[in-house]
PDB file with SEQRES, HELIX, SHEET and CRYST1 records, atoms N, CA, C and O in Angstrom:
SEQRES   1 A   85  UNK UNK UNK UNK UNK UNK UNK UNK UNK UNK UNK UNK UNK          
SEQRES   2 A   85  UNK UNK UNK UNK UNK UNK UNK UNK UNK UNK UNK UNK UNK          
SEQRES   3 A   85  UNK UNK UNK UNK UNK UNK UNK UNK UNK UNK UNK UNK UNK          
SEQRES   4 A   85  UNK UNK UNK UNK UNK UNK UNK UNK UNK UNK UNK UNK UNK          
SEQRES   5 A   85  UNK UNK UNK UNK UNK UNK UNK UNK UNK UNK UNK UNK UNK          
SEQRES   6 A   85  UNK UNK UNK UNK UNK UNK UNK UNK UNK UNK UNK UNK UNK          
SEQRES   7 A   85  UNK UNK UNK UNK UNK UNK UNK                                  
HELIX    1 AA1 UNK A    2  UNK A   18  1                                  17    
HELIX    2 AA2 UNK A   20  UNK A   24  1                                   5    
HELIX    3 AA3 UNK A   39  UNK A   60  1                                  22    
HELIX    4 AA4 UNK A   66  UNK A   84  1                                  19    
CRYST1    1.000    1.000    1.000  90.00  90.00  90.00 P 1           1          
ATOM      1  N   UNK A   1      60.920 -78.458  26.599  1.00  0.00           N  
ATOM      2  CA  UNK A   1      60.688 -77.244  25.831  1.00  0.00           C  
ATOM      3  C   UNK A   1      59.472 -77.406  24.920  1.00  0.00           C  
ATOM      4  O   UNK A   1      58.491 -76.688  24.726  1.00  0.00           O  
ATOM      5  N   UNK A   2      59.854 -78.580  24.426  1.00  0.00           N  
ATOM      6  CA  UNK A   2      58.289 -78.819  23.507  1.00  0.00           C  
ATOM      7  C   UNK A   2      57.106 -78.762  24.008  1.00  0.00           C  
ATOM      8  O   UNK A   2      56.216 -77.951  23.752  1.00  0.00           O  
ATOM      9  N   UNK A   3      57.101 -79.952  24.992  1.00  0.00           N  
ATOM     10  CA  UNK A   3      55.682 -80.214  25.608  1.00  0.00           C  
ATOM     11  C   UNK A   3      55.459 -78.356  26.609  1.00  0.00           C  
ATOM     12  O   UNK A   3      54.298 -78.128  26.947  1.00  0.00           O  
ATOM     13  N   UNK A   4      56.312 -77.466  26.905  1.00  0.00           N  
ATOM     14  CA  UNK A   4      55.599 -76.314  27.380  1.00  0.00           C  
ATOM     15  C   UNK A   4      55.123 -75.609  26.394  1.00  0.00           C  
ATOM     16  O   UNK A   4      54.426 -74.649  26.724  1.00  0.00           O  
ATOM     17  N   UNK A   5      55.282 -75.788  25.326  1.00  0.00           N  
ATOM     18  CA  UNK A   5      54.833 -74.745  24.627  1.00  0.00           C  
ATOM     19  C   UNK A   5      53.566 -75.434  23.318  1.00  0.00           C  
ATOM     20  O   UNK A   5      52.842 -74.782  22.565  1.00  0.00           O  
ATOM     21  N   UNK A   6      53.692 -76.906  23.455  1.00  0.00           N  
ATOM     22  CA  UNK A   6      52.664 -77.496  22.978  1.00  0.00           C  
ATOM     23  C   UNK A   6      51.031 -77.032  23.917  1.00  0.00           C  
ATOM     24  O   UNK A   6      49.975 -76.647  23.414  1.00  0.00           O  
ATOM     25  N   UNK A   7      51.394 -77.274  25.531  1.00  0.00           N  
ATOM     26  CA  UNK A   7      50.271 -77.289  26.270  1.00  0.00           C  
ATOM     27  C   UNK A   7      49.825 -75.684  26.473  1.00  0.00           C  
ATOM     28  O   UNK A   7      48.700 -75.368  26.860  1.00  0.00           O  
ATOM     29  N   UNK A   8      51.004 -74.609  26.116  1.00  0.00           N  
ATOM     30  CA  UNK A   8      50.619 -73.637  26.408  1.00  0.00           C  
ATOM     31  C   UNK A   8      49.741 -72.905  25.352  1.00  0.00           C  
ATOM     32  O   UNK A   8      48.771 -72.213  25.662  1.00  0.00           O  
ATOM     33  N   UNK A   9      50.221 -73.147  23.899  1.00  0.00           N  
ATOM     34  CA  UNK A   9      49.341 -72.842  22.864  1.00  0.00           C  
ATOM     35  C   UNK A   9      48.094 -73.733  22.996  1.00  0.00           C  
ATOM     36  O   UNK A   9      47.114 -73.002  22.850  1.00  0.00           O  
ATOM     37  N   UNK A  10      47.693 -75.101  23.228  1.00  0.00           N  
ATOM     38  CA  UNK A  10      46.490 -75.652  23.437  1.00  0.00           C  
ATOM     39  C   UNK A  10      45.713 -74.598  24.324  1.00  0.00           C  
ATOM     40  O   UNK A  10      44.792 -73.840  24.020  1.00  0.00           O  
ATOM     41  N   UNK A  11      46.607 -74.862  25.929  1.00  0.00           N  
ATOM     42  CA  UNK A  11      45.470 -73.349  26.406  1.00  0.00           C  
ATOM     43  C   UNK A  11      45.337 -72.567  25.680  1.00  0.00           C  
ATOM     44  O   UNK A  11      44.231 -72.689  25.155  1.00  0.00           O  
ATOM     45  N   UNK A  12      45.932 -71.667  25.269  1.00  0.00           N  
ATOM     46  CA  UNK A  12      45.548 -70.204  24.750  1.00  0.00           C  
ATOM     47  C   UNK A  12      44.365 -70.642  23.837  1.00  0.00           C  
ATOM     48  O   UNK A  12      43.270 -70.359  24.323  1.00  0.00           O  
ATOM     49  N   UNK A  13      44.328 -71.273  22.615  1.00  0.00           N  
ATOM     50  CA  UNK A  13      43.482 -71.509  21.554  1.00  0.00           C  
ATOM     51  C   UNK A  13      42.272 -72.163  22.289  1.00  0.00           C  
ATOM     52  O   UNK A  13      41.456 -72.372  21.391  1.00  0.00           O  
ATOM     53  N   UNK A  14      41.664 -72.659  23.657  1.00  0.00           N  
ATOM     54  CA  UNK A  14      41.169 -73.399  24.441  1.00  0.00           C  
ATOM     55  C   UNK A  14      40.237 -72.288  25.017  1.00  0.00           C  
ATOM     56  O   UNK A  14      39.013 -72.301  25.143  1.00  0.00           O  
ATOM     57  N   UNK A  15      41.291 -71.170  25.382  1.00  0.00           N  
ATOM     58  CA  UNK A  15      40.795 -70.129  26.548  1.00  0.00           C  
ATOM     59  C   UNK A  15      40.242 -69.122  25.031  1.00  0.00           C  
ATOM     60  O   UNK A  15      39.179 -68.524  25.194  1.00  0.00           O  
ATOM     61  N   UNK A  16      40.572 -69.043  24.374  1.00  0.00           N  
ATOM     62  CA  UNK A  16      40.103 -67.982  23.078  1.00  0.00           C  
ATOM     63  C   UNK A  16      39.013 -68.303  22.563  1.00  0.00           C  
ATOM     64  O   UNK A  16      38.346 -67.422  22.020  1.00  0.00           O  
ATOM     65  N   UNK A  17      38.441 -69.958  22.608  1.00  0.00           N  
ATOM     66  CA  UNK A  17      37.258 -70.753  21.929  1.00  0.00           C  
ATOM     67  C   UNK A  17      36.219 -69.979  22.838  1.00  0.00           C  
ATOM     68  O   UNK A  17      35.250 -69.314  22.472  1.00  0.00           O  
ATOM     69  N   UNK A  18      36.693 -70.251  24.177  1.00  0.00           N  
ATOM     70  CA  UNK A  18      35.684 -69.957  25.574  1.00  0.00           C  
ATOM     71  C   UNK A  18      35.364 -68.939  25.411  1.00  0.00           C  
ATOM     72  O   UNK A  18      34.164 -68.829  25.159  1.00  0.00           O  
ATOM     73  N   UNK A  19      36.247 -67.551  25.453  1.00  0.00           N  
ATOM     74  CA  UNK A  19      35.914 -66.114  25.504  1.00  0.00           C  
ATOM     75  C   UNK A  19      35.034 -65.746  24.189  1.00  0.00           C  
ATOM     76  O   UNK A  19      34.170 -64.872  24.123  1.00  0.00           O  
ATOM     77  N   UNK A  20      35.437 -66.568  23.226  1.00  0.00           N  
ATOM     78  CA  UNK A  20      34.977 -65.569  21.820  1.00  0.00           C  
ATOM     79  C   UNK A  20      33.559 -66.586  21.632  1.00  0.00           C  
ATOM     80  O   UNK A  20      32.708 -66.386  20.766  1.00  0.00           O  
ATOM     81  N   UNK A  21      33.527 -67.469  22.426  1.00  0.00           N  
ATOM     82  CA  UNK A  21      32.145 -68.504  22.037  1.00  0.00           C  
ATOM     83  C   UNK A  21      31.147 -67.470  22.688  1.00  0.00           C  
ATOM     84  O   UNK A  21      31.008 -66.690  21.746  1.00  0.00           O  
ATOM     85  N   UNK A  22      30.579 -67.110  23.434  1.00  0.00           N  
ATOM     86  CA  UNK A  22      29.296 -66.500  23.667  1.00  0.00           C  
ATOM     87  C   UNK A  22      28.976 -65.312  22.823  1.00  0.00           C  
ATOM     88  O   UNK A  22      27.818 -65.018  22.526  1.00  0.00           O  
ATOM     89  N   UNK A  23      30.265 -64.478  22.355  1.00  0.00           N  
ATOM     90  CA  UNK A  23      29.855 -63.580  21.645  1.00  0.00           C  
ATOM     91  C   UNK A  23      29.854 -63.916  19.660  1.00  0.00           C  
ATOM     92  O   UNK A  23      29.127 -63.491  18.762  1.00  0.00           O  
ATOM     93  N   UNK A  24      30.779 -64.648  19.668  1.00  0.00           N  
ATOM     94  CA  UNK A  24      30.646 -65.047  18.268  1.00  0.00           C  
ATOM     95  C   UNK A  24      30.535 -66.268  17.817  1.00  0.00           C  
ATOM     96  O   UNK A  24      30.628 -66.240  16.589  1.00  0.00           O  
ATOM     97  N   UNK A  25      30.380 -67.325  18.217  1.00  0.00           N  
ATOM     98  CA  UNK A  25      30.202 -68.643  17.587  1.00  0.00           C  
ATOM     99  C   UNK A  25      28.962 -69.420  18.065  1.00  0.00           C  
ATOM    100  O   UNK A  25      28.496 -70.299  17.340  1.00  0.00           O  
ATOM    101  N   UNK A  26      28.288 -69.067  19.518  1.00  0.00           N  
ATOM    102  CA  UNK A  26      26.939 -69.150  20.184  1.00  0.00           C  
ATOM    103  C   UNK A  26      26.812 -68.362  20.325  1.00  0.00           C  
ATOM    104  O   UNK A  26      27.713 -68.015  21.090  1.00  0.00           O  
ATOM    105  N   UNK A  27      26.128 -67.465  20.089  1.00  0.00           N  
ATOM    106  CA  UNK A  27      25.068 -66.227  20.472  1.00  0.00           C  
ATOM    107  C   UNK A  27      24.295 -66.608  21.214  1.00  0.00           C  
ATOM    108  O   UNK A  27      23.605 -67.620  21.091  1.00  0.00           O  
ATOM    109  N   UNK A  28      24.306 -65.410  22.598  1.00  0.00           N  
ATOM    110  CA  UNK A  28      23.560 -65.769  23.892  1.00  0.00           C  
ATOM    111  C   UNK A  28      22.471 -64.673  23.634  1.00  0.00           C  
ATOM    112  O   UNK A  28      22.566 -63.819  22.753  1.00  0.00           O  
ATOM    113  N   UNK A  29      21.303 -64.814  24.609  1.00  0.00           N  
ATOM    114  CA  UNK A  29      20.135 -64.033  24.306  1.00  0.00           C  
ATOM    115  C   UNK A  29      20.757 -62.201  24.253  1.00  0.00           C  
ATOM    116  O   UNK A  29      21.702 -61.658  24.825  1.00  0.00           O  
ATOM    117  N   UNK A  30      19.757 -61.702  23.333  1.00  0.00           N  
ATOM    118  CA  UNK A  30      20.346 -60.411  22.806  1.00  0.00           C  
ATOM    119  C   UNK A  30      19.853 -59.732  24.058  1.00  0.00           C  
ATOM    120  O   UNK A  30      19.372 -60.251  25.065  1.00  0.00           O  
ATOM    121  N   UNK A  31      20.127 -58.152  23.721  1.00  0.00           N  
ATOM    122  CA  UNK A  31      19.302 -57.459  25.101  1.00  0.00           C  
ATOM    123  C   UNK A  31      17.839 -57.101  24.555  1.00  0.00           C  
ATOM    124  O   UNK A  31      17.403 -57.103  23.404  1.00  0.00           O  
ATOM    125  N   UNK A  32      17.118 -56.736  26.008  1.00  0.00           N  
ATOM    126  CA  UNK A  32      15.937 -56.639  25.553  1.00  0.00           C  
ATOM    127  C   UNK A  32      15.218 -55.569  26.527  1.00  0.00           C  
ATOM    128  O   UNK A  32      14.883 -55.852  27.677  1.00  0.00           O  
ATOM    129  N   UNK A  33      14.969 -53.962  25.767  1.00  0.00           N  
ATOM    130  CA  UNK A  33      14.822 -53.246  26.812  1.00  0.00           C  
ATOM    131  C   UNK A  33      15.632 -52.929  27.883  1.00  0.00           C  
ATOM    132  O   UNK A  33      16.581 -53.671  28.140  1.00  0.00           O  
ATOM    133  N   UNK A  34      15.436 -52.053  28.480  1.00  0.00           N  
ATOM    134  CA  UNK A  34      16.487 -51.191  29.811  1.00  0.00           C  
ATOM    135  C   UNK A  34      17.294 -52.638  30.921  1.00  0.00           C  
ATOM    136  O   UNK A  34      18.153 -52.372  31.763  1.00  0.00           O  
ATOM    137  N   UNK A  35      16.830 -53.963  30.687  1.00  0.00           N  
ATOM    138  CA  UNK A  35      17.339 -54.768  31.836  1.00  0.00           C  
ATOM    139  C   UNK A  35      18.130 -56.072  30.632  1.00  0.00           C  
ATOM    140  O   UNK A  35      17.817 -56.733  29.642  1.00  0.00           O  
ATOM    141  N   UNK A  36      19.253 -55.850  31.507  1.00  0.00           N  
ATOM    142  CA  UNK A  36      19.906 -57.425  30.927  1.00  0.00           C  
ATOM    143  C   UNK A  36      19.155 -58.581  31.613  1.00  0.00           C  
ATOM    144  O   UNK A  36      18.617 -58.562  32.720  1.00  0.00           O  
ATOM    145  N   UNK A  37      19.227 -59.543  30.769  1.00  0.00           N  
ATOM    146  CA  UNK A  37      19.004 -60.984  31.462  1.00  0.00           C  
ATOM    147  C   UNK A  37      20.024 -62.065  31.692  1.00  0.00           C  
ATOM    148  O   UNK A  37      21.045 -62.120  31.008  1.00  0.00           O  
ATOM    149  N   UNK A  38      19.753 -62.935  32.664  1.00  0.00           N  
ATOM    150  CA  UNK A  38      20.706 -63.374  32.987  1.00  0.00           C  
ATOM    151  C   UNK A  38      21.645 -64.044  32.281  1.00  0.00           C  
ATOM    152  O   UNK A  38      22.788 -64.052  32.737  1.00  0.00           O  
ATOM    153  N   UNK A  39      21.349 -64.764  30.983  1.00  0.00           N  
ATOM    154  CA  UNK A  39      22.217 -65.240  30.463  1.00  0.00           C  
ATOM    155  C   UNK A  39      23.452 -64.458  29.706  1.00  0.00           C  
ATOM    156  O   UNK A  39      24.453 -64.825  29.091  1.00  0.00           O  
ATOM    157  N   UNK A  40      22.805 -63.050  30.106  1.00  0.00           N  
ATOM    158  CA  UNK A  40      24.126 -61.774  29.558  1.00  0.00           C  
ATOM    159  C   UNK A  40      25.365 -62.229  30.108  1.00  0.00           C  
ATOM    160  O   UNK A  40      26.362 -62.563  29.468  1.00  0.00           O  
ATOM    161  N   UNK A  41      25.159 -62.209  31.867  1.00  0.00           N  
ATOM    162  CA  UNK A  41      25.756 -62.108  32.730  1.00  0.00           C  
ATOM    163  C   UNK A  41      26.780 -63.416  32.764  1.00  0.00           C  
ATOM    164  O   UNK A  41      27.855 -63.236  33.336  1.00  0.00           O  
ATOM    165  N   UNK A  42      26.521 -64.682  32.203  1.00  0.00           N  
ATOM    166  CA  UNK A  42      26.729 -65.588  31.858  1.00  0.00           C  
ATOM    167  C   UNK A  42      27.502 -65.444  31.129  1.00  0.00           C  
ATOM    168  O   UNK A  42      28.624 -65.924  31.289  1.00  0.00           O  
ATOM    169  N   UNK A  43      27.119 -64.638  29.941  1.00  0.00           N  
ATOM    170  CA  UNK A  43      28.553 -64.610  29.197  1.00  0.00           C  
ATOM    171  C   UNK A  43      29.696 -63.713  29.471  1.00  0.00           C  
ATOM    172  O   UNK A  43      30.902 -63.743  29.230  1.00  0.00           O  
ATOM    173  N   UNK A  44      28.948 -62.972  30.014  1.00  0.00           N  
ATOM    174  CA  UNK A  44      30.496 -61.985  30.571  1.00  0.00           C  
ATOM    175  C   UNK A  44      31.042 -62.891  31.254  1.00  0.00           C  
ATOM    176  O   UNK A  44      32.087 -63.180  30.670  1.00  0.00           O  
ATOM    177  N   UNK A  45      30.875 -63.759  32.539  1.00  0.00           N  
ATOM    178  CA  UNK A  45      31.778 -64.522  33.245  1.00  0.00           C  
ATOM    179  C   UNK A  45      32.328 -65.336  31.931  1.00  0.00           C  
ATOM    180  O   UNK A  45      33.543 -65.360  32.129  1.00  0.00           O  
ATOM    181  N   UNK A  46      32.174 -65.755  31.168  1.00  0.00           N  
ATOM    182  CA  UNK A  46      33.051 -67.383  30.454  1.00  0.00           C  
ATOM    183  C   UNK A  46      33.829 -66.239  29.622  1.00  0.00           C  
ATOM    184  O   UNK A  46      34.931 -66.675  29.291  1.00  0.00           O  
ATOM    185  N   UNK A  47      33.654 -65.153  29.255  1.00  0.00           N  
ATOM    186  CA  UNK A  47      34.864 -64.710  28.443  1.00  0.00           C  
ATOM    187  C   UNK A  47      35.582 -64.115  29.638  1.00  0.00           C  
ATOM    188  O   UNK A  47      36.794 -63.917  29.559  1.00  0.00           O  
ATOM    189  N   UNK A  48      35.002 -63.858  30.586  1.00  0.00           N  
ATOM    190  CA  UNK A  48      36.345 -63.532  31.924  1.00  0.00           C  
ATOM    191  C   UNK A  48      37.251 -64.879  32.013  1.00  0.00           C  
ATOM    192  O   UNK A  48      38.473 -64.781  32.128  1.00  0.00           O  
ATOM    193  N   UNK A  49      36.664 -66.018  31.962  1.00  0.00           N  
ATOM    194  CA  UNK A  49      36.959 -67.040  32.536  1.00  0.00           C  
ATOM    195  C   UNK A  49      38.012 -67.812  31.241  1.00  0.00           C  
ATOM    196  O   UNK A  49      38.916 -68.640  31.355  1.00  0.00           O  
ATOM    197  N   UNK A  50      37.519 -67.229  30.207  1.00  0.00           N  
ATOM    198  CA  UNK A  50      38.300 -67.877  29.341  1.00  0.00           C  
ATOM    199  C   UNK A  50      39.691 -66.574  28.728  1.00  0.00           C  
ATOM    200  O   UNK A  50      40.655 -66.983  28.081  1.00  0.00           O  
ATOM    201  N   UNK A  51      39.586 -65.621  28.954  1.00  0.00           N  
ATOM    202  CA  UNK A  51      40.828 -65.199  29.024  1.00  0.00           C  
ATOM    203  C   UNK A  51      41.680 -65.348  30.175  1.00  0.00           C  
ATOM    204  O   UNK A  51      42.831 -64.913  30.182  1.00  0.00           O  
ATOM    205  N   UNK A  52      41.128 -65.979  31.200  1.00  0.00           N  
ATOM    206  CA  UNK A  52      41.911 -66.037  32.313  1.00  0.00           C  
ATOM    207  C   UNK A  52      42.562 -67.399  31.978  1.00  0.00           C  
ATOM    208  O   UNK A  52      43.612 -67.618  32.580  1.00  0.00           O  
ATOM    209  N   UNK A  53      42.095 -68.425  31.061  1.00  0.00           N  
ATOM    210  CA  UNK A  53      42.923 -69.416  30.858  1.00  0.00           C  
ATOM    211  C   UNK A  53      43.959 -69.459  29.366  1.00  0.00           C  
ATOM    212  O   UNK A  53      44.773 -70.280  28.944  1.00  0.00           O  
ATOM    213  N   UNK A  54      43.436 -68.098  28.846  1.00  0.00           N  
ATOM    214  CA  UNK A  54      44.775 -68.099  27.388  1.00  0.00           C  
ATOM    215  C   UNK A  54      45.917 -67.279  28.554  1.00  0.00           C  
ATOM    216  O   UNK A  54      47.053 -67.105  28.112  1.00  0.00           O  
ATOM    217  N   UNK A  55      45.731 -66.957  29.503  1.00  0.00           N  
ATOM    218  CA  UNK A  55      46.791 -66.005  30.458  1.00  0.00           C  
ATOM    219  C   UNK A  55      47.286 -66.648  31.140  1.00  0.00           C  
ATOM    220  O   UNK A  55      48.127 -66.035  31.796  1.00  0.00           O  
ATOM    221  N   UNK A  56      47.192 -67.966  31.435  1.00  0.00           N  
ATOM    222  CA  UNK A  56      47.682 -69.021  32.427  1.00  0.00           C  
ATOM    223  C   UNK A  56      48.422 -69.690  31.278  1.00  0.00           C  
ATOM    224  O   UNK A  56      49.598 -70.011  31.445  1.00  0.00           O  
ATOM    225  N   UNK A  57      47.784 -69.928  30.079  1.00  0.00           N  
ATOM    226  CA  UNK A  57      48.527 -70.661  28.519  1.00  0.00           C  
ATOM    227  C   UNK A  57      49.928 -69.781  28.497  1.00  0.00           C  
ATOM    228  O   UNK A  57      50.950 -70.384  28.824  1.00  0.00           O  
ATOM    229  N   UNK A  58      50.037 -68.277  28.102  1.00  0.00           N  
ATOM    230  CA  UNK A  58      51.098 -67.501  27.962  1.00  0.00           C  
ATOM    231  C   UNK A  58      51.963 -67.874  28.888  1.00  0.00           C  
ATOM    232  O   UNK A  58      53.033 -68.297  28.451  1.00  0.00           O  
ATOM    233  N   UNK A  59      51.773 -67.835  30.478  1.00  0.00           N  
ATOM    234  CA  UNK A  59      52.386 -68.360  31.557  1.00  0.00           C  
ATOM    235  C   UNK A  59      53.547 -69.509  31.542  1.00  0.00           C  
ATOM    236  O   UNK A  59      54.714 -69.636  31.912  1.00  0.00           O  
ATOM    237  N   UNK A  60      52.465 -70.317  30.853  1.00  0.00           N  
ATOM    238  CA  UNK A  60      53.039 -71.781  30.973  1.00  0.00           C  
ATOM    239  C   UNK A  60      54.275 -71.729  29.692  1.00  0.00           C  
ATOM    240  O   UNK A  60      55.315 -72.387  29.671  1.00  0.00           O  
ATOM    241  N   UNK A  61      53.887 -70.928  28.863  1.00  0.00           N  
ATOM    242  CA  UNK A  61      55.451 -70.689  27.537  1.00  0.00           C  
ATOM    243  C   UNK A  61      56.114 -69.774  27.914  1.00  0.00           C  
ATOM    244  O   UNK A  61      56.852 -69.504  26.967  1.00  0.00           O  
ATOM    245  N   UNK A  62      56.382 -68.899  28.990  1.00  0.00           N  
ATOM    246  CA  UNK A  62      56.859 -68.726  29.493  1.00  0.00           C  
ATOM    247  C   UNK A  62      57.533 -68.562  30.507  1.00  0.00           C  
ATOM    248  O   UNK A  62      58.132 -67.499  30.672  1.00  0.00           O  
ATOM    249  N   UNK A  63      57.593 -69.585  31.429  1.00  0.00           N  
ATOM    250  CA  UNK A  63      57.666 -69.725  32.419  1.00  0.00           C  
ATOM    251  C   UNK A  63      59.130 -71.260  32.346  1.00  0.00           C  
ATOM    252  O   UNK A  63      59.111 -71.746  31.215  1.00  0.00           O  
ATOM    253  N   UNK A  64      60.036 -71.844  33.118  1.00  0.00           N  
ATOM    254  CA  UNK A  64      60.814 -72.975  32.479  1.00  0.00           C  
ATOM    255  C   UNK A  64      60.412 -73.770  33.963  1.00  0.00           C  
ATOM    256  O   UNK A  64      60.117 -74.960  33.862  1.00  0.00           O  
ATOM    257  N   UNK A  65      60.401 -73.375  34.828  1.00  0.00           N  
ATOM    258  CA  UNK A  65      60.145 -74.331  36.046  1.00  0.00           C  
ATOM    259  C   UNK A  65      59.074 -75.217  36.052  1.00  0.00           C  
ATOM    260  O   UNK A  65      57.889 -74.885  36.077  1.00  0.00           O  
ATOM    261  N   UNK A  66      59.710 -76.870  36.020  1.00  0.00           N  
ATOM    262  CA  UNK A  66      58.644 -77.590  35.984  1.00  0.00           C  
ATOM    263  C   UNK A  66      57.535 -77.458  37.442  1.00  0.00           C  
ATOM    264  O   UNK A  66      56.592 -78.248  37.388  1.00  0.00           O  
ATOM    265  N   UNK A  67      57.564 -76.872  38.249  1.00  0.00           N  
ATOM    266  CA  UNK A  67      56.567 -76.742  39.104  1.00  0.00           C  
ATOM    267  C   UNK A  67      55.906 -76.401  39.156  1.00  0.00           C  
ATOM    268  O   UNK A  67      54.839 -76.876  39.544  1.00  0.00           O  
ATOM    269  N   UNK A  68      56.229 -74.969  38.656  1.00  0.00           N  
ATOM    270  CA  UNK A  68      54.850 -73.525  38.552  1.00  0.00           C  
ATOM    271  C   UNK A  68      54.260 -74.071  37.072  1.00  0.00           C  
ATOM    272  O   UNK A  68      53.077 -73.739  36.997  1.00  0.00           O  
ATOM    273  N   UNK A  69      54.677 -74.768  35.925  1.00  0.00           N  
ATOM    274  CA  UNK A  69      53.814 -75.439  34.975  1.00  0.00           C  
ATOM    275  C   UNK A  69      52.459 -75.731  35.166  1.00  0.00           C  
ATOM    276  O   UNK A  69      51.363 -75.517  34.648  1.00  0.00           O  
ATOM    277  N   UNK A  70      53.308 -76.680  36.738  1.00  0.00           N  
ATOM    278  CA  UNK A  70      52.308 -77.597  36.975  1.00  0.00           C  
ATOM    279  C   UNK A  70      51.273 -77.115  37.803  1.00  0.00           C  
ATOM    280  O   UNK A  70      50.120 -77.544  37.769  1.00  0.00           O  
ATOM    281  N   UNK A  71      51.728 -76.131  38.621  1.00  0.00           N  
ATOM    282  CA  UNK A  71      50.715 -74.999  39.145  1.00  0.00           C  
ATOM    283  C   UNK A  71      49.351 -74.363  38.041  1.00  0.00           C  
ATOM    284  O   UNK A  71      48.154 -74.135  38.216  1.00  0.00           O  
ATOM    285  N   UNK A  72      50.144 -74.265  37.068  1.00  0.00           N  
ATOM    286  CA  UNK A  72      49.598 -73.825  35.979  1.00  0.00           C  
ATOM    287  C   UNK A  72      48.509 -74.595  35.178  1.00  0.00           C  
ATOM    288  O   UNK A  72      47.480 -74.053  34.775  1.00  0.00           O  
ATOM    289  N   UNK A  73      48.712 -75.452  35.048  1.00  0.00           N  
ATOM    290  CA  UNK A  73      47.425 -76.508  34.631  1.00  0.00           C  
ATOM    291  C   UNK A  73      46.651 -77.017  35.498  1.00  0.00           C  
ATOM    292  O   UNK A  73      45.513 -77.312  35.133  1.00  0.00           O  
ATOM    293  N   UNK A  74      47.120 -77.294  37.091  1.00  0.00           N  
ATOM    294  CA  UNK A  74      46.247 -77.043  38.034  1.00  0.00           C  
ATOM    295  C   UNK A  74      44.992 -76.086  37.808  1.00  0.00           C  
ATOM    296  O   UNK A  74      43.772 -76.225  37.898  1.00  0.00           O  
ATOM    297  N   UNK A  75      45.997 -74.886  37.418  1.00  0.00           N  
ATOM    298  CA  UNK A  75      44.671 -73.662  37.965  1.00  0.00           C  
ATOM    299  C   UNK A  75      44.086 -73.703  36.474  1.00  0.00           C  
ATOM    300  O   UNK A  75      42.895 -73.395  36.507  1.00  0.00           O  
ATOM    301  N   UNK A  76      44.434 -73.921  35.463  1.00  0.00           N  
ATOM    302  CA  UNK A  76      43.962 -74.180  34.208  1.00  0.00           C  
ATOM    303  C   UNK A  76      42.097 -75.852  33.961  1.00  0.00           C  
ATOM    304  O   UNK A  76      41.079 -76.069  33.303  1.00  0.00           O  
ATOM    305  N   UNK A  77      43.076 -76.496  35.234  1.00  0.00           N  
ATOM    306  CA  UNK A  77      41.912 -77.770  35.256  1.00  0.00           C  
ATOM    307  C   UNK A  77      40.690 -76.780  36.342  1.00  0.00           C  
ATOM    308  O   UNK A  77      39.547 -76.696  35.895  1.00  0.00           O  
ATOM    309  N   UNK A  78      40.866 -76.378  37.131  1.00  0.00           N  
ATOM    310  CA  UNK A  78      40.070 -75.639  37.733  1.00  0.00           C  
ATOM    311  C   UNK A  78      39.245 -74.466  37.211  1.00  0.00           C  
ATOM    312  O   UNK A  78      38.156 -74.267  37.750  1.00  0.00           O  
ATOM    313  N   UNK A  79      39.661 -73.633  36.177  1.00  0.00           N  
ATOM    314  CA  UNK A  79      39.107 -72.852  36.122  1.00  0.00           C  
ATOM    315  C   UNK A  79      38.093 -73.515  34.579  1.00  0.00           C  
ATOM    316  O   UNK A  79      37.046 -72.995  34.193  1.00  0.00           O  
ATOM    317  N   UNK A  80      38.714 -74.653  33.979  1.00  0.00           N  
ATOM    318  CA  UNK A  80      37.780 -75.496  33.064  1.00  0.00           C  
ATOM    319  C   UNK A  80      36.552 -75.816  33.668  1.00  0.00           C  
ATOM    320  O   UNK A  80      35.430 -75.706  33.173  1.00  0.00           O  
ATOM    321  N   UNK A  81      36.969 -76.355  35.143  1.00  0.00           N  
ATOM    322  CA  UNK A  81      35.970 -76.887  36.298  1.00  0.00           C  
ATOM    323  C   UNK A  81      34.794 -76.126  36.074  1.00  0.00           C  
ATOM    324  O   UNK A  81      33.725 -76.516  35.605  1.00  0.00           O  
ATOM    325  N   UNK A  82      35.194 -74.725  36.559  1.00  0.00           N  
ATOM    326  CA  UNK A  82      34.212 -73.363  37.202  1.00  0.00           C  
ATOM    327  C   UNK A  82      33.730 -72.764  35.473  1.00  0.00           C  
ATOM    328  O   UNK A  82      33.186 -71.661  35.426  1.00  0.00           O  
ATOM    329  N   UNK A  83      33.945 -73.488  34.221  1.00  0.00           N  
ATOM    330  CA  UNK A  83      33.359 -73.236  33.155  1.00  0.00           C  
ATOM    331  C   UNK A  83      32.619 -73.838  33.281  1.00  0.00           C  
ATOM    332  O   UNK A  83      31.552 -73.226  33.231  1.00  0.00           O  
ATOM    333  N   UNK A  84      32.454 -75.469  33.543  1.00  0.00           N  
ATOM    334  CA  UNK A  84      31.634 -75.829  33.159  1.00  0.00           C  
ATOM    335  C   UNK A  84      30.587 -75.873  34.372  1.00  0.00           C  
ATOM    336  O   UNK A  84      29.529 -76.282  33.894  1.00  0.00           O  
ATOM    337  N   UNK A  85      30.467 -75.666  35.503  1.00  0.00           N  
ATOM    338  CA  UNK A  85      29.241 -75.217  36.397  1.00  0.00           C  
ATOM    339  C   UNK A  85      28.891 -74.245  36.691  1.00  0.00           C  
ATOM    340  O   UNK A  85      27.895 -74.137  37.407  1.00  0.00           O  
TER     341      UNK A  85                                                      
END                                                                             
């Protein structure tokens, strides 16, 4: 009971750093004129990417089966993966 809800709040607060980092704690290049640049686009994926891992966090505190947990940090190590390349 502990350790699910220890690892599941780590995600969430993990996946919340990710999403809210490009727009508020690194500021990515502003816009400039009628065309985004790419590093816009950049940040839209990591706050996709990082609410998709506070949503796998919720999962995991709620969820009691040790399997799908483990499913769960699977797809949690993976989608850390696809943050960082």
């Amino acid at each position: 009971m502990r350790n699910r809800i220890i690892g599941g709040v780590t995600a969430i607060v993990l996946g919340l750093l990710v999403s809210l980092g490009p727009t508020y704690i690194f500021k990515v290049c502003p816009h400039t004129g009628g065309a985004f640049m790419a590093c816009h686009w950049t940040a839209r994926a990591e706050i996709g990417v990082g609410m998709m891992i506070s949503a796998l966090g919720l999962l995991m505190i709620a969820v009691k089966s040790a399997g799908a947990r483990l499913g769960f940090v699977a797809a949690i190590f993976l989608s850390g993966a696809l943050e960082l390349s």
